[in-house]
C-alpha positions in Angstrom: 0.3 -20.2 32.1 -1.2 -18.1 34.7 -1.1 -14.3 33.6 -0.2 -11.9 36.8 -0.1 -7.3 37.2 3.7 -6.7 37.1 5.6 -3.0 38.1 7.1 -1.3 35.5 10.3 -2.2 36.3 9.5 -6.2 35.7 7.6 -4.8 32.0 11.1 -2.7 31.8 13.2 -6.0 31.9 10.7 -8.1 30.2 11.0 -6.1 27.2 14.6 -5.0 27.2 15.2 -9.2 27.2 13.3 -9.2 23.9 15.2 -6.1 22.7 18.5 -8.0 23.5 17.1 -10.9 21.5 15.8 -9.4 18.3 19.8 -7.9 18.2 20.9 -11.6 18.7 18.6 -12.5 15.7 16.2 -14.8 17.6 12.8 -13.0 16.8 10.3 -15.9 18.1 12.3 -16.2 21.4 12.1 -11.8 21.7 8.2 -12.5 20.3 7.4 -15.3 23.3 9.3 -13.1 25.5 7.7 -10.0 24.9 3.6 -11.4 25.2 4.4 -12.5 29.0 4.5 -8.3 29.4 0.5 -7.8 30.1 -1.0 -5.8 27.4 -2.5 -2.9 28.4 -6.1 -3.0 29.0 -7.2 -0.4 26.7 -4.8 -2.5 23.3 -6.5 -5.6 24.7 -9.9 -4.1 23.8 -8.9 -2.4 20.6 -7.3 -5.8 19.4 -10.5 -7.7 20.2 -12.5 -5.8 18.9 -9.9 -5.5 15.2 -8.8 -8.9 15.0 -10.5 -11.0 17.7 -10.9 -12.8 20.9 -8.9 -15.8 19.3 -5.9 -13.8 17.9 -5.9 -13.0 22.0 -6.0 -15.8 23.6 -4.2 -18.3 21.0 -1.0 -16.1 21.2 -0.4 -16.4 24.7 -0.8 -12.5 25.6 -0.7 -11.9 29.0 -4.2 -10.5 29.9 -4.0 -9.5 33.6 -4.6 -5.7 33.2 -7.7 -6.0 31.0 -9.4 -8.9 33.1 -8.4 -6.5 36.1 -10.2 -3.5 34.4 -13.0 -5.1 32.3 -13.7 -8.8 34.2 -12.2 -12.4 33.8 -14.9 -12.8 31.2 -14.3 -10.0 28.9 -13.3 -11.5 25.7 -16.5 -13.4 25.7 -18.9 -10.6 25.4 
């Protein structure tokens, strides 16, 4: 899945859709929901650099502000 920017008003939904999950009980839905919200660049880099590129790119977080700030090749260096 291609990663894209979004407004704060699409982040706004994104995460009040997880919110009305967790309160229906479905956590991995709210979870999957939730990581197609781009990470901000500066927790991308803080989680790379604590748990790895892997933890990253295995779990489906949408990247798009940190390749926009640091590269598309970031999490290889």
């Amino acid at each position: 899945m291609e990663h894209r920017l979004m407004s704060e008003e699409e982040k706004v939904e994104i995460f009040m859709e997880a919110h009305r999950l967790r309160k229906e009980g479905k956590e991995d839905e709210a979870g999957a929901v939730q990581r197609t919200a781009p990470v901000p660049a500066f927790l991308a880099k803080v989680f790379k650099e604590k748990v790895g590129a892997d933890f990253l790119i295995q779990g489906g977080w949408n990247l798009a502000e940190a390749n926009a700030e640091y590269g598309s090749d970031w999490l290889n260096h």
